[in-house]
C-alpha positions as CSV (number, residue, x, y, z in Angstrom):
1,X,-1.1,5.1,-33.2
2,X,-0.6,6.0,-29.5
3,X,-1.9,3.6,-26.7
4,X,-3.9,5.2,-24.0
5,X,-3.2,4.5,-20.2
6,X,-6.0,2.1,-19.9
7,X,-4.9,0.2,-22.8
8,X,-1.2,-0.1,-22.0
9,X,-2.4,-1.1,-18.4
10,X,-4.5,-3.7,-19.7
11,X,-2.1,-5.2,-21.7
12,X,0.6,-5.2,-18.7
13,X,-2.4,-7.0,-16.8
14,X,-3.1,-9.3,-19.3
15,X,0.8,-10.1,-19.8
16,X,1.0,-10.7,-16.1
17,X,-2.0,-12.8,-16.0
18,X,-0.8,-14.6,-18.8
19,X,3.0,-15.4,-17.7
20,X,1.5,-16.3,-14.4
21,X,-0.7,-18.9,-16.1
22,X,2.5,-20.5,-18.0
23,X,3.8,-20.4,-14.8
24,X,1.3,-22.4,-12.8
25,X,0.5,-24.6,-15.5
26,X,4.5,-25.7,-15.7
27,X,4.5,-26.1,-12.6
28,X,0.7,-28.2,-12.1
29,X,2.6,-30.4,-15.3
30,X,5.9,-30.9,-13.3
31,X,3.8,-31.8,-10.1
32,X,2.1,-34.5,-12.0
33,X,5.3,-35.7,-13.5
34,X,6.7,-35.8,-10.2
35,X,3.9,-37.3,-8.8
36,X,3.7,-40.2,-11.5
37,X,7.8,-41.1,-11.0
38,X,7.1,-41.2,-7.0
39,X,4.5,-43.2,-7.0
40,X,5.9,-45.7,-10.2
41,X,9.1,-45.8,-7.6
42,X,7.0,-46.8,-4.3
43,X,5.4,-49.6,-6.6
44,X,8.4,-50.8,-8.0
45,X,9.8,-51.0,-4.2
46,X,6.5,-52.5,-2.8
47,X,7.0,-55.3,-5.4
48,X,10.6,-56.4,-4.8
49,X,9.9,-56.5,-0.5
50,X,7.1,-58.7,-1.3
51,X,9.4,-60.9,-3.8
52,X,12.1,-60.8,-1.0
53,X,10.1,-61.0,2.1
54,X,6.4,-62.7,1.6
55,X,5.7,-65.8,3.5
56,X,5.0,-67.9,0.0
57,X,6.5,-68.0,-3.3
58,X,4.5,-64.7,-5.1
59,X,4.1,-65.0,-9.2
60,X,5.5,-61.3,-9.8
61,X,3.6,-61.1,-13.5
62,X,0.5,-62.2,-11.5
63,X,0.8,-59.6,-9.0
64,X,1.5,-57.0,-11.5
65,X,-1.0,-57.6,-13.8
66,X,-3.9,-57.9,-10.9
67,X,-2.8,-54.1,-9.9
68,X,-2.8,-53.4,-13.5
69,X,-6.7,-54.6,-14.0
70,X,-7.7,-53.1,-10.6
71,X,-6.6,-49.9,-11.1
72,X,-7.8,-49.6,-15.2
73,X,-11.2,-50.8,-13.8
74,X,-11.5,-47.7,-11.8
75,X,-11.6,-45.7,-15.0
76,X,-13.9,-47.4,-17.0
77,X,-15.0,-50.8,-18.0
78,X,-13.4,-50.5,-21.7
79,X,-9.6,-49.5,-20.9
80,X,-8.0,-52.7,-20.3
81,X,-4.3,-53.9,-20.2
82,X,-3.3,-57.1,-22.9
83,X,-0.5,-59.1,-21.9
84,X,1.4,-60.6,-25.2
85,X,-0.2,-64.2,-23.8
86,X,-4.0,-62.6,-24.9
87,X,-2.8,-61.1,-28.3
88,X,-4.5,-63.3,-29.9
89,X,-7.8,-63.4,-28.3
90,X,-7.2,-59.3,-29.1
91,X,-7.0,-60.1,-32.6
92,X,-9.9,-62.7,-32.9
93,X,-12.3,-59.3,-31.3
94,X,-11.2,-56.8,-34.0
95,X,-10.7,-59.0,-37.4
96,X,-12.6,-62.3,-36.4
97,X,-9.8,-64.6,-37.1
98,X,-7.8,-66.8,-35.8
99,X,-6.0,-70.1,-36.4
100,X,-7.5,-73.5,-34.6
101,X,-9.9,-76.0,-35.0
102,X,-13.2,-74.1,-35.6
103,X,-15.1,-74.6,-32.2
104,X,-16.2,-73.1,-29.1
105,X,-15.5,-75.0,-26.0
106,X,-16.6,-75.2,-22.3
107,X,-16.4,-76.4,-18.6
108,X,-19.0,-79.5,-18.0
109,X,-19.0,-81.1,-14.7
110,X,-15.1,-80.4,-14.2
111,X,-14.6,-81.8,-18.0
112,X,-13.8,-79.7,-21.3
113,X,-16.3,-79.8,-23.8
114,X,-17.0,-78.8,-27.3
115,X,-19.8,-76.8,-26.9
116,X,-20.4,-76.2,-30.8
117,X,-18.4,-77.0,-33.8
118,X,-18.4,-74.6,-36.6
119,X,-19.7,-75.7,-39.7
120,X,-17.4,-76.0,-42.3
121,X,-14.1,-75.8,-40.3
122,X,-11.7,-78.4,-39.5
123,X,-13.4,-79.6,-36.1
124,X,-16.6,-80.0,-37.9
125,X,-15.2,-81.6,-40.9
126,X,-13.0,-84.2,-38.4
127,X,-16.5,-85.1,-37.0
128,X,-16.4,-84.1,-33.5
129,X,-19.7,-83.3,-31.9
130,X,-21.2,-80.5,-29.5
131,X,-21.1,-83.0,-26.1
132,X,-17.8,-84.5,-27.2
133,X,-15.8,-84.1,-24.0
134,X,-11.8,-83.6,-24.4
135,X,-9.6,-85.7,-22.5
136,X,-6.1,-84.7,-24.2
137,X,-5.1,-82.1,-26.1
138,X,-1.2,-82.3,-27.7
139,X,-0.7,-85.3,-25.7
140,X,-1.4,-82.8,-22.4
141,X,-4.9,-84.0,-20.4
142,X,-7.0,-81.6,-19.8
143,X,-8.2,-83.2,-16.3
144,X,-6.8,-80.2,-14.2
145,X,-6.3,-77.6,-17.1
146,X,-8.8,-74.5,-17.2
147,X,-10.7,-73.6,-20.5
148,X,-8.4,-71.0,-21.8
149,X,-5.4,-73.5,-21.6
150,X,-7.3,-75.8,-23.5
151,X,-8.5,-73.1,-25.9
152,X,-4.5,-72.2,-26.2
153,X,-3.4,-75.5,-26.8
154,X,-6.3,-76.1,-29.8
155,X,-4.9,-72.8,-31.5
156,X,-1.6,-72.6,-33.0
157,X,-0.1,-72.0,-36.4
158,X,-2.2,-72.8,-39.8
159,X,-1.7,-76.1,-41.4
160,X,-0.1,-77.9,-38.3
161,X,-1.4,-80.7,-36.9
162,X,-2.8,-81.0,-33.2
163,X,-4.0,-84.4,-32.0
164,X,-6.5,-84.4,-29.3
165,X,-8.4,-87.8,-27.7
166,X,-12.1,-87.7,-27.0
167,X,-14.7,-89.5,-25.3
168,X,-18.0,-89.2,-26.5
169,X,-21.1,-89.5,-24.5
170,X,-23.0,-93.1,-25.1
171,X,-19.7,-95.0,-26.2
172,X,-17.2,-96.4,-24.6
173,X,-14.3,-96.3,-26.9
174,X,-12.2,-93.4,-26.7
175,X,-11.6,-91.9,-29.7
176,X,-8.1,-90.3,-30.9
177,X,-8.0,-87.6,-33.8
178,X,-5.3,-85.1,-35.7
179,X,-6.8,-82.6,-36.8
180,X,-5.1,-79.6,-38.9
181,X,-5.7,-76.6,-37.9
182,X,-6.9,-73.8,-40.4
183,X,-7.0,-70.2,-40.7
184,X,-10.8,-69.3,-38.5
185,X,-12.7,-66.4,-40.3
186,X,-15.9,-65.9,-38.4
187,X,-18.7,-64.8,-40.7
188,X,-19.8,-61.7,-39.3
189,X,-23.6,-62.5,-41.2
190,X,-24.5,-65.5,-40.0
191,X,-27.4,-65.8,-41.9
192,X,-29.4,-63.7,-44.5
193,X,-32.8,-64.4,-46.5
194,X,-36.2,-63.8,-47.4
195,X,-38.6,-64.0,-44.5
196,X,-41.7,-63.7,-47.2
197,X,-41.9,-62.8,-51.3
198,X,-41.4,-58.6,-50.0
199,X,-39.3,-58.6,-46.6
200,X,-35.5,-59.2,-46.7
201,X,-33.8,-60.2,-43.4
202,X,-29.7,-59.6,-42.6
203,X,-28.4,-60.9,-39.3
204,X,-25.3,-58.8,-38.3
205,X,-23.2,-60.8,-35.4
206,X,-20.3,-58.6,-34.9
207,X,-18.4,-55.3,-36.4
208,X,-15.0,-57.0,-37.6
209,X,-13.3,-56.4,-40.5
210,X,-15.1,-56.1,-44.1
211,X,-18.6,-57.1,-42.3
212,X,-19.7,-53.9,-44.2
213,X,-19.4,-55.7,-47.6
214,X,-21.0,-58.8,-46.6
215,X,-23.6,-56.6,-45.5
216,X,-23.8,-55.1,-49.3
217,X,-23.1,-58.2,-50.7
218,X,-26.1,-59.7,-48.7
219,X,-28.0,-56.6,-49.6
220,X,-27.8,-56.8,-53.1
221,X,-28.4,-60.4,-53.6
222,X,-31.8,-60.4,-52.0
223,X,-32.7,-57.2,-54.0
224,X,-31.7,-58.1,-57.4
225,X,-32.0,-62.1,-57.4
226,X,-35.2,-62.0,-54.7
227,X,-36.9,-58.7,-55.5
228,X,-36.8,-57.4,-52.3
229,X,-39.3,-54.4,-51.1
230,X,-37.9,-53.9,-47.5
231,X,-35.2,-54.9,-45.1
232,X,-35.2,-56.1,-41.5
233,X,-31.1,-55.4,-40.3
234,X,-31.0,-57.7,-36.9
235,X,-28.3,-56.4,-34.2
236,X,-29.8,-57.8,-31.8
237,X,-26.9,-59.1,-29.0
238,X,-24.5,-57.5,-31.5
239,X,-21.8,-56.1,-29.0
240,X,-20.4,-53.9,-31.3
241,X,-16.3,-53.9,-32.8
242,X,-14.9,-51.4,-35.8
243,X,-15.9,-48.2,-35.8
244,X,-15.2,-47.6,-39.7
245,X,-17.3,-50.8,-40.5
246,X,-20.1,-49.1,-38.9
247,X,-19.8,-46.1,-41.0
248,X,-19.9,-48.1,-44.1
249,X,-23.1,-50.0,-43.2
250,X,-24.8,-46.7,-42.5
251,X,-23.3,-45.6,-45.8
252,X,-24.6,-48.3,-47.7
253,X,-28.0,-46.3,-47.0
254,X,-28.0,-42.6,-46.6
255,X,-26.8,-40.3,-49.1
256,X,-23.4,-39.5,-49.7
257,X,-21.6,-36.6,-47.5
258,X,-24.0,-37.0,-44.7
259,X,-22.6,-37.2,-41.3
260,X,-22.8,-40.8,-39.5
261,X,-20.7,-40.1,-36.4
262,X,-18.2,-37.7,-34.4
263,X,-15.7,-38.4,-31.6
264,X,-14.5,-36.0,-28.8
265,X,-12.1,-36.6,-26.3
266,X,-9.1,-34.7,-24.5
267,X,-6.6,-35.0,-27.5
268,X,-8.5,-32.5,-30.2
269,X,-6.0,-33.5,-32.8
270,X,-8.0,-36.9,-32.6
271,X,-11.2,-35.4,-33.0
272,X,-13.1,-36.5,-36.5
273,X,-16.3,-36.1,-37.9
274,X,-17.1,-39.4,-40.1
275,X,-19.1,-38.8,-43.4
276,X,-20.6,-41.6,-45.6
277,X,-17.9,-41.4,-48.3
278,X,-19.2,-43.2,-50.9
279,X,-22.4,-43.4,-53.2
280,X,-25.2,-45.6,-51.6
281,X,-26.3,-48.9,-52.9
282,X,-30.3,-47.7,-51.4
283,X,-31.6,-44.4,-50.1
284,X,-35.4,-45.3,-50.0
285,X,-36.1,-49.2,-49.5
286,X,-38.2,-49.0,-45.8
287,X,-35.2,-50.2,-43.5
288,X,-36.3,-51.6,-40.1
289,X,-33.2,-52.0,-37.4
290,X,-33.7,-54.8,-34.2
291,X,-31.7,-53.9,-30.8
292,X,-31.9,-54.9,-27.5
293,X,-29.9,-54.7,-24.1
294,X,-26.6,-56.4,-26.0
295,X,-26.4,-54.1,-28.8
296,X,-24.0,-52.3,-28.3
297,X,-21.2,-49.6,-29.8
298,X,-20.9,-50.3,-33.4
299,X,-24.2,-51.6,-33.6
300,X,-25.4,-48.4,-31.5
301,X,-23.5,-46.0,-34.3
302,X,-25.5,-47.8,-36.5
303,X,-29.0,-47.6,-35.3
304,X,-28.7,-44.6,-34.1
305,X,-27.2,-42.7,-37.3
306,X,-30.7,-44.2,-39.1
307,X,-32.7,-43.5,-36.3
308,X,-31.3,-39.4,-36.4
309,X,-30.9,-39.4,-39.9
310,X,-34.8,-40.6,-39.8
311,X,-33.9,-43.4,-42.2
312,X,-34.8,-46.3,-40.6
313,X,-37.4,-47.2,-37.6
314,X,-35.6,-49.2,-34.6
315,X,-37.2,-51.9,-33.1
316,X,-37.0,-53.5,-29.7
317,X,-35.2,-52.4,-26.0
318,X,-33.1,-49.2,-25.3
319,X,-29.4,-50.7,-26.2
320,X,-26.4,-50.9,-24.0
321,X,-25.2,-47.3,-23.8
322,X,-21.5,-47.8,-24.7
323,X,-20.1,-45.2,-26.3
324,X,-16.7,-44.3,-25.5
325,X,-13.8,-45.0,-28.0
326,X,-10.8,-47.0,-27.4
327,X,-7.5,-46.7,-28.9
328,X,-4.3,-49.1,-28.4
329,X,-1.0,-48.3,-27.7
330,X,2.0,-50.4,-27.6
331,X,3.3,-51.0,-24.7
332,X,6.9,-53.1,-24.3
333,X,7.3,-56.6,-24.3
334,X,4.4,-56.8,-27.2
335,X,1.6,-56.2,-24.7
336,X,-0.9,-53.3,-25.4
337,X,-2.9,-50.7,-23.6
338,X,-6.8,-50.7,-24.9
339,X,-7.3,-46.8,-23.3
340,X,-10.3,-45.0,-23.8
341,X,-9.6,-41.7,-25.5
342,X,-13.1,-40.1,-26.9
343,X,-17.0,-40.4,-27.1
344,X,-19.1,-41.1,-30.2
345,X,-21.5,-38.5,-31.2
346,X,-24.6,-39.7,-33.4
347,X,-26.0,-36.6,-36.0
348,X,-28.6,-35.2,-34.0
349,X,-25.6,-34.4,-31.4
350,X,-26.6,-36.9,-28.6
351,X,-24.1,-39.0,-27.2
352,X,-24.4,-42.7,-27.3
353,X,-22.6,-43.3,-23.5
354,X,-24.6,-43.8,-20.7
355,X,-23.8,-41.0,-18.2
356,X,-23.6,-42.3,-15.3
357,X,-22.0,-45.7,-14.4
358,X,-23.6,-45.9,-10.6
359,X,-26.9,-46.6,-12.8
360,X,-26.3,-49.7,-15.0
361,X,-28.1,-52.9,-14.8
362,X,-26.5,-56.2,-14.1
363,X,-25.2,-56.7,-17.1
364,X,-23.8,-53.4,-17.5
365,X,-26.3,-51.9,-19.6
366,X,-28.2,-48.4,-19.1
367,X,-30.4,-48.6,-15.8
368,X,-32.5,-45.8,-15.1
369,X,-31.0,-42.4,-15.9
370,X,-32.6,-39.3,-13.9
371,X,-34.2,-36.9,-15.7
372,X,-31.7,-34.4,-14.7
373,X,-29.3,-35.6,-16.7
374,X,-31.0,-36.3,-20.0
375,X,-31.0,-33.7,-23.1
376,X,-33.2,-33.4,-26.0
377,X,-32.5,-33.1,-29.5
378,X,-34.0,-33.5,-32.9
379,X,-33.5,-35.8,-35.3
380,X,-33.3,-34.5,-39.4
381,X,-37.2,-34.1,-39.5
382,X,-37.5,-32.6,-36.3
383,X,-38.9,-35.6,-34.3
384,X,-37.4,-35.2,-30.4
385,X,-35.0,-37.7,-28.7
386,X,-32.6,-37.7,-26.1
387,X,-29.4,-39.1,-24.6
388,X,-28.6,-40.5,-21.5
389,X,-27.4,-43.5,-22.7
390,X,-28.2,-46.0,-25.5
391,X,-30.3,-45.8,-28.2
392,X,-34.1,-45.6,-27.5
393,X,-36.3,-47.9,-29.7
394,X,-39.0,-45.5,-31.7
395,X,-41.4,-49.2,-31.4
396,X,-40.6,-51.1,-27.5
397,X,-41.3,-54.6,-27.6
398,X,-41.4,-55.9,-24.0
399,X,-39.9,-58.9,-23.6
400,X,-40.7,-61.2,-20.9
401,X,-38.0,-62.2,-18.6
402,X,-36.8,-65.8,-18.9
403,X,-38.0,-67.9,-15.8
404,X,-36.1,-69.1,-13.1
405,X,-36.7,-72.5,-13.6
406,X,-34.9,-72.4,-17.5
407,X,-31.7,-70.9,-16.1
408,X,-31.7,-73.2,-13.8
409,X,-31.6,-75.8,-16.4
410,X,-29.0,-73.8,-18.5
411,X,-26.6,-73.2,-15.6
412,X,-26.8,-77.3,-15.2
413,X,-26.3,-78.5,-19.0
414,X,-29.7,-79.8,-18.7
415,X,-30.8,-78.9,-22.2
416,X,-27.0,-79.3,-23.7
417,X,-27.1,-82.3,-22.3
418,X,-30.2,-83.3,-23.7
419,X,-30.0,-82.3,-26.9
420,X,-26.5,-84.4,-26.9
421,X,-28.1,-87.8,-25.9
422,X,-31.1,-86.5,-28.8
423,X,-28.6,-86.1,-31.3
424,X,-27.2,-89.3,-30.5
425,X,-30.3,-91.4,-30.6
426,X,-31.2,-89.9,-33.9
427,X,-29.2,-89.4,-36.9
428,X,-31.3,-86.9,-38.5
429,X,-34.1,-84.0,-37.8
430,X,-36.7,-82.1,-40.1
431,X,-35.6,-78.8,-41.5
432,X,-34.9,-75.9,-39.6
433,X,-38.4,-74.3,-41.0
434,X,-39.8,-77.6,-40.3
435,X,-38.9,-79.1,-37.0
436,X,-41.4,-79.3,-34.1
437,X,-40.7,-80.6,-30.9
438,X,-43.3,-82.9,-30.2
439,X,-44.9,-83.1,-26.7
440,X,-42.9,-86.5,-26.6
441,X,-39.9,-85.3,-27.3
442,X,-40.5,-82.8,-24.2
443,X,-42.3,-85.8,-22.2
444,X,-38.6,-87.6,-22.8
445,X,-37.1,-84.6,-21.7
446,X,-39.2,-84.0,-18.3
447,X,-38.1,-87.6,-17.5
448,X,-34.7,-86.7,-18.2
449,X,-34.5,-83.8,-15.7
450,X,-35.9,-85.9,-13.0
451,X,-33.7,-88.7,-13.5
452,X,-30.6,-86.2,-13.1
453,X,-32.4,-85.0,-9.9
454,X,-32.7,-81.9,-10.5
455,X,-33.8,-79.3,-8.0
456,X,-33.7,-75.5,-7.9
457,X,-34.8,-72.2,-5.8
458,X,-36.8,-69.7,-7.5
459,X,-35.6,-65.5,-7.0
460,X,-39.0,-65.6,-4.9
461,X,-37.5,-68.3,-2.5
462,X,-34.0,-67.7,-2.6
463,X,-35.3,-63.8,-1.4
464,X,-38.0,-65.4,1.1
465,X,-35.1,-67.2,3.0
466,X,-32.8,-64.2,3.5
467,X,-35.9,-62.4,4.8
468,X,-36.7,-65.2,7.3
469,X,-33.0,-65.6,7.7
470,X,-33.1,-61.8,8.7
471,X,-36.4,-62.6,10.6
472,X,-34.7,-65.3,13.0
473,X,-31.7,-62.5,13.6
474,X,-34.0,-60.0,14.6
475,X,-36.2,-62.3,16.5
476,X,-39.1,-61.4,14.3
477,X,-39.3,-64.9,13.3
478,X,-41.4,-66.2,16.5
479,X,-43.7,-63.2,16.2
480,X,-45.2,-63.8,13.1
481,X,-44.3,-67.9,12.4
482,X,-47.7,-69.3,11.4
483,X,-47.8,-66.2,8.5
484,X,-43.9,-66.9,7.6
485,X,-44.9,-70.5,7.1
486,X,-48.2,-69.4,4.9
487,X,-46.3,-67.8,3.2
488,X,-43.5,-70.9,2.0
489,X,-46.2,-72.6,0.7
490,X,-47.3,-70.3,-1.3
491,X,-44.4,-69.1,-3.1
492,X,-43.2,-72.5,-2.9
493,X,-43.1,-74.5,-6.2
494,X,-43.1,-77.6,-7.5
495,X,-40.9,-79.6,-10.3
496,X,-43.7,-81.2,-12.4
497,X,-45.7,-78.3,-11.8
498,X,-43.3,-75.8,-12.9
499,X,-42.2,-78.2,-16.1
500,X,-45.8,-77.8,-17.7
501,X,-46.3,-74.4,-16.2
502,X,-43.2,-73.0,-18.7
503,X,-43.8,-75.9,-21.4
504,X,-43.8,-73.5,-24.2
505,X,-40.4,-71.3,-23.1
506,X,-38.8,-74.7,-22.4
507,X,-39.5,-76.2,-25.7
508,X,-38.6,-72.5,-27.4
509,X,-34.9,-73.2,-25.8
510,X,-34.7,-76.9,-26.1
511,X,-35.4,-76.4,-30.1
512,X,-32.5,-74.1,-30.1
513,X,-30.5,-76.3,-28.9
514,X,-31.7,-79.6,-30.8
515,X,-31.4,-77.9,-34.1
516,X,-27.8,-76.3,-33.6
517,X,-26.8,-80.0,-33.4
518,X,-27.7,-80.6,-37.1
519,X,-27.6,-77.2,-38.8
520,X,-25.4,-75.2,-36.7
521,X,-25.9,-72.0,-35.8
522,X,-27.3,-71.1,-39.4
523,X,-29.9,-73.6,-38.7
524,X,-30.5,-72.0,-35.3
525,X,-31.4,-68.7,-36.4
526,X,-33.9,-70.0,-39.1
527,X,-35.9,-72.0,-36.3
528,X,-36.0,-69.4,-34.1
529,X,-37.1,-66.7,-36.7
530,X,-40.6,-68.6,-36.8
531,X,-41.5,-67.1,-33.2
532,X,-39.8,-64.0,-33.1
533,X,-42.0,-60.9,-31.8
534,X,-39.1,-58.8,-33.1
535,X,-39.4,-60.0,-36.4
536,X,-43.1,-59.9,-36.6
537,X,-43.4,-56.5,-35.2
538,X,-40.8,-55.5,-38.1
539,X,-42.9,-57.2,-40.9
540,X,-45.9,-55.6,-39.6
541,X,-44.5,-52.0,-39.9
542,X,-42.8,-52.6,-42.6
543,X,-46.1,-53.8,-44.5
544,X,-47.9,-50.5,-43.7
545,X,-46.5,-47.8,-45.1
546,X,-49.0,-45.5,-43.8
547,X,-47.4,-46.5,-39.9
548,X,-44.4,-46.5,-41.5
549,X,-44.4,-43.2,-42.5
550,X,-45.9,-41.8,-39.2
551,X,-43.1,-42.9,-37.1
552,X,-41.1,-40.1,-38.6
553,X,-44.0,-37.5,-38.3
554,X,-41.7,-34.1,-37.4
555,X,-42.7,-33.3,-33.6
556,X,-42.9,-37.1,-32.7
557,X,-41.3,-37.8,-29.4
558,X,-39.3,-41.2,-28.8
559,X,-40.0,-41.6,-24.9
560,X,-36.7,-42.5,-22.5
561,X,-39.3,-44.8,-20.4
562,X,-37.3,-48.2,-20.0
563,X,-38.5,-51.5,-20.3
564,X,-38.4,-54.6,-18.8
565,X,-35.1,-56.5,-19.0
566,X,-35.0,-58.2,-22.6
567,X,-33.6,-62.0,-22.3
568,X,-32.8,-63.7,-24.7
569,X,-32.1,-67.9,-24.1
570,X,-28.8,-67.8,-26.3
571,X,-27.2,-65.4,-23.7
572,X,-27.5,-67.8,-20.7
573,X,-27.2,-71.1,-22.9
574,X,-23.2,-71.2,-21.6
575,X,-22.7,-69.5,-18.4
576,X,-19.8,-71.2,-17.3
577,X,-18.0,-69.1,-19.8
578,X,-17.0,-70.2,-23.4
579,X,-13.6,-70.1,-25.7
580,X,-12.6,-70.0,-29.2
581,X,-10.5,-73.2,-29.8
């Protein structure tokens, strides 16, 4: 068949356009390479001057990996650089294992600390004690030695022995102690039960390897042996780890072939749709799901596959928002590159990653997102939601924010240190279910604080004196003086005052910390699961299935309104930063 004129010259066009594309795109691809080998050269020379030529002695590995970190952390906060020295912190993220002595340890007063022995592991079993302070470690004193070398020099291979000298608070003897290390599986349930004769309860920690059968095997205890009628999944502060683990929890409860979660990113070979693979162990037991501000990727999939998939109702505070997937690469010299390459897609379409970094909170988490930038979608019965980041709770629970006054007392070991002179002073406590602190346990402690003189500055106060700083530098001050000086007494507080004002938060956190000293962080969990509005907002749905059912009435809209910032004591019981040892 002949071509016409207009077709031959738009095919001579679209040639033309199209070897001019080749063209520039060779040459925008050549540019770059260029551009990358010029810039990798002026680096390479910039380092060696310095070497040669800096006033001091420069630690080139130092140097490097600082201008490493600074320039990943322009991309995102997930795609990070690991040296060989941090494989092993690497590897104790993903699988939850790692070879030591079973404990996490901190910074005290200048001092190393064990901060809390796990139960059943070798620390535990050799008898050291949260409050134990380390003075030696492999014949090395830890005096002048940060918390990560400390951390190092506890871990090593399996089944060798590392001998470490202690002193323990209230005795004077110093006590020396091999103890042989062990191979350190973290359980990623820390605890699972029945909370009454009808409502199972699973507490998910982390996303590392096979957590989705202890999930099942938690499951499927409580509803064969206990009779369970509905389950409360906690991810509450959960930050998230495999992605595959997720799809397997979600699995374990929607039907088989349904989608749980897509990623997209700039390599389209690496693009996947994940499907629940395998038959479900439950596709009808009422499911409720806790989140808050630390739940985040894994735990996000997770919530937010049931919450599209309308299979179970999430309870609590919008999550983190991080949803962007990170893939390593080997790098030479056994370090790795953790570089974020895609973005998870939940069913309904939404995207879990908050959208805009220049609108996180504090602590990372999603701020406020404007409405320009949010999209709606539907979940499988039509109900609306939206992304912007995180997953939105269909039931909020606001959560009041923790005082002042007890992180204050966190910051400065108050309670650690309490609990450690407690524990010593008595060599056993009621159950978990069953321990009360006593008003003279916390009339003890009030004397306590005082004796260690304690004193602090409220976020009122610490704000009031920039502003009459500010004042004074503006010559403002002299103007309004007798209303400035109103106005410090008023906001100004008061130790004993302040003590009894926050009695009940206090003794929520001091609890915590007594009862990890005798049942560990098992024990922990079932104190604080008697006062838990989480909890009991879940049992409450959970027992009506009338409300139950209405959550996923087909039109219902999950509202992107935020809530106050979620805090839970846990999160600030260590803030001088903790390590695995």
């Amino acid at each position: 068949m002949k071509q016409n004129r207009k077709t031959k010259i738009g095919l001579t066009l679209t040639a033309v356009l199209l070897s001019g594309l080749l063209v520039f795109t060779s040459f925008n691809r050549d540019e770059k390479l260029f551009l990358i080998d010029k810039n990798l050269d002026i680096f390479y020379t910039l380092v060696r001057e310095l070497n040669l030529f800096y006033v001091d002695d420069i630690n080139p590995t130092d140097l490097v990996k600082t201008s490493i970190d600074d320039m990943l952390e322009s991309l995102d906060p997930y795609t990070t650089y690991i040296p060989e020295s941090e494989m092993e912190d690497f590897k104790f993220m993903t699988t939850g294992e790692y070879a030591g002595i079973g404990a996490v340890i901190s910074k005290h007063d200048k001092q190393v600390v064990i901060a809390e022995p796990y139960e059943g592991f070798p620390a535990q079993k050799a008898g050291l004690k949260a409050g134990d302070i380390l003075l030696e470690v492999a014949g090395k004193e830890t005096q002048n030695l940060s918390v990560e070398d400390v951390s190092n020099l506890l871990k090593g291979p399996a089944n060798k022995v590392v001998s470490i000298k202690i002193e323990r608070p209230g005795q004077k003897k110093k006590l020396d102690i091999d103890i042989v290390r062990e191979k350190i599986q973290i359980d990623a349930v820390p605890y699972y039960g029945m909370l009454d004769d009808e409502t199972a309860y699973i507490r998910l920690s982390n996303f590392t390897q096979n957590c989705a059968n202890e999930v099942k095997k938690a499951f499927v205890e409580l509803k064969e042996q206990h009779q369970a009628q509905s389950l409360i999944l906690d991810l509450r502060s959960n930050p998230g780890g495999l992605l595959m683990e997720s799809v397997k929890i979600v699995n374990l409860f929607v039907p088989k072939g349904s989608e749980v979660v897509s990623t997209k990113g700039k390599v389209k070979q690496w693009d996947k749709v994940y499907h629940a693979t395998e038959n479900p162990i439950d596709t009808v037991m009422p499911i409720a799901v806790l989140v808050n501000r630390g739940s985040a990727s894994a735990s996000e999939i997770v919530s937010g596959a049931l919450q599209d998939l309308d299979r179970a109702v999430i309870i609590g505070n919008r999550t983190f928002g991080k949803g962007l997937v990170q893939t390593t690469r080997d790098l030479s010299y056994n370090a790795k590159l953790k570089v974020t390459t895609a973005k998870y897609y939940i069913p309904s379409g939404r995207c879990i990653q908050a959208l805009d970094y220049s609108h996180r909170n504090e602590d990372g988490s999603v701020g406020v997102v404007p409405d320009s930038l949010i999209s709606e979608f539907t979940t499988k019965k039509g109900r609306k939601v939206y992304d912007g980041g995180g997953i939105v709770p269909d039931i909020k629970i606001d959560m009041d924010r923790i005082s002042s006054l007890s992180i204050n007392l966190m910051r400065d070991f108050l309670f650690f240190d309490y609990a450690t002179k407690f524990a010593s002073e008595h060599e056993s406590i009621a159950t978990p279910e069953e321990f009360e602190l006593t008003n003279e346990i916390f009339n003890d402690f009030k004397a306590f604080v005082k004796a260690r003189k304690f004193s602090y500055q409220s976020e009122t106060e610490e704000a009031f004196n920039e502003l009459l700083k500010t004042a004074k530098e503006e010559k403002y001050y002299e103007i309004a003086q007798a209303e400035f000086e109103q106005l410090k007494i008023k906001i100004g507080h008061e130790l004993d005052k302040d003590l009894e004002a926050f009695k009940e938060e206090l003794k929520e956190i001091l609890t915590d910390e007594i009862v990890t000293r005798y049942y560990y962080q098992k024990g922990a969990i079932k104190s604080a699961i008697k006062e838990d509005k989480g909890i009991d907002k879940a049992k409450e749905t959970l027992k009506s299935p009338a409300a139950f059912s209405n959550i996923f009435s087909k039109g219902k809209i999950i509202s992107m309104n935020t809530n106050p910032r979620p805090v839970y004591p846990r999160e600030y019981a260590l803030t001088a930063g903790v390590y695995e040892a």
